[in-house]
ZABA-511899 format. One record per residue: x, y, z of N, C-alpha, C, O in turn. Coordinates in steps of 0.1 Angstrom, whole numbers, plus 5000, padded with zeros to 4 digits. Each point is the difference from the previous one (the first is absolute). Layout:
N
XYZXYZXYZXYZ...
***
This chain:
80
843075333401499950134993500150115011499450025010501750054983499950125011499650124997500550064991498350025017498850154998500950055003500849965009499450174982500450125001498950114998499049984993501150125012499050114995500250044988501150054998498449954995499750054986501350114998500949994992498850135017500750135001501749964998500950054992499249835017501549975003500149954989501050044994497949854999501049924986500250114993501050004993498350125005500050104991501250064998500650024990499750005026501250125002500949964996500850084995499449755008501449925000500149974982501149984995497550014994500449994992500450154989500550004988499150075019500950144995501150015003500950014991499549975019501250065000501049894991501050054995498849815003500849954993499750074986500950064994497649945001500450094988501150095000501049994992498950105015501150115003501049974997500550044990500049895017501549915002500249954987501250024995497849924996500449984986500250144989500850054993498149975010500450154996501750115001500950054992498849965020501350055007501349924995501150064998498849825001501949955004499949914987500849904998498150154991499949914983500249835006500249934990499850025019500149824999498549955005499150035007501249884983498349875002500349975014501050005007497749974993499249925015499449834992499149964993501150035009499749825000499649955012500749985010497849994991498849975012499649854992499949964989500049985025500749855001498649915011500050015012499349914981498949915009500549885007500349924991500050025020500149915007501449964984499749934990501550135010501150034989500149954989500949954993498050065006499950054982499650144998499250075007501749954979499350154998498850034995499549924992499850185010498650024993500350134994499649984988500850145012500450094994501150105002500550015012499950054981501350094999499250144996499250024991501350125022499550084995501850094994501049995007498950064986500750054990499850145000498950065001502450024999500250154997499350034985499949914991499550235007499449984985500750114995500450115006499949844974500550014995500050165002499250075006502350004984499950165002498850054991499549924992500150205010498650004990500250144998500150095008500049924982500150154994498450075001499149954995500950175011498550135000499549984982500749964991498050085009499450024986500750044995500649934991499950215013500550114990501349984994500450054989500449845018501449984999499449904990499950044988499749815015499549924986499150074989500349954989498950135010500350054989500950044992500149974988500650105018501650124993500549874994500149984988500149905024501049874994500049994988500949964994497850065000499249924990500350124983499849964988500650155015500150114988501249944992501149955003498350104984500849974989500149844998500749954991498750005017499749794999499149974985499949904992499450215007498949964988499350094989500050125001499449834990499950104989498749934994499849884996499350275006498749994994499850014983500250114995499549804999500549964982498550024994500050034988498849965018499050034995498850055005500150105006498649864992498950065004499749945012499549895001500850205010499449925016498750035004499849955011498950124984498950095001499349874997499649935010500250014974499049954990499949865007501149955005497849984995500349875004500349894990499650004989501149925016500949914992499449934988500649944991497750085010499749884989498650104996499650085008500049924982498950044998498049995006499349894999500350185005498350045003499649874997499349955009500949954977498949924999500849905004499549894999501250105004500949855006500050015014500849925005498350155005499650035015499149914997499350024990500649855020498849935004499050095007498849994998501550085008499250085011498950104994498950035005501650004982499550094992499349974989499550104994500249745002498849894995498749975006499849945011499250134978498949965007499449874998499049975006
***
């Protein structure tokens, strides 16, 4: 087994993030050659504000959203 300083595995495993980041291709990390994991660029992700907007005119409110769905005496919680 070979010691590295902590700092160095650190540094060396940023910057491959980066690199995936940067150039969109997997890293595929490999034990005595087999693989153990693939890190992967991540998916595009749209800001809150933009998934919201996505979402207008998708749905339509048809009834009472306030009242709860079932009646006072049919709450277990609310049996003494």
């Amino acid at each position: 087994m070979v010691n590295i300083p902590i700092s160095e595995f650190k540094a060396k495993c940023l910057a491959l993030l980066e690199q995936v980041r940067r150039t969109r291709m997997p890293i595929r990390i490999t034990r005595h050659g087999k693989t153990v994991a693939e890190v992967i660029p991540p998916t595009a992700v749209l800001d809150r504000a933009a998934w919201i907007e996505s979402m207008k005119d998708t749905f339509e409110i048809t009834g009472d959203i306030l009242s709860p769905a079932n009646e006072e005496s049919e709450w277990e919680a609310l049996r003494d």
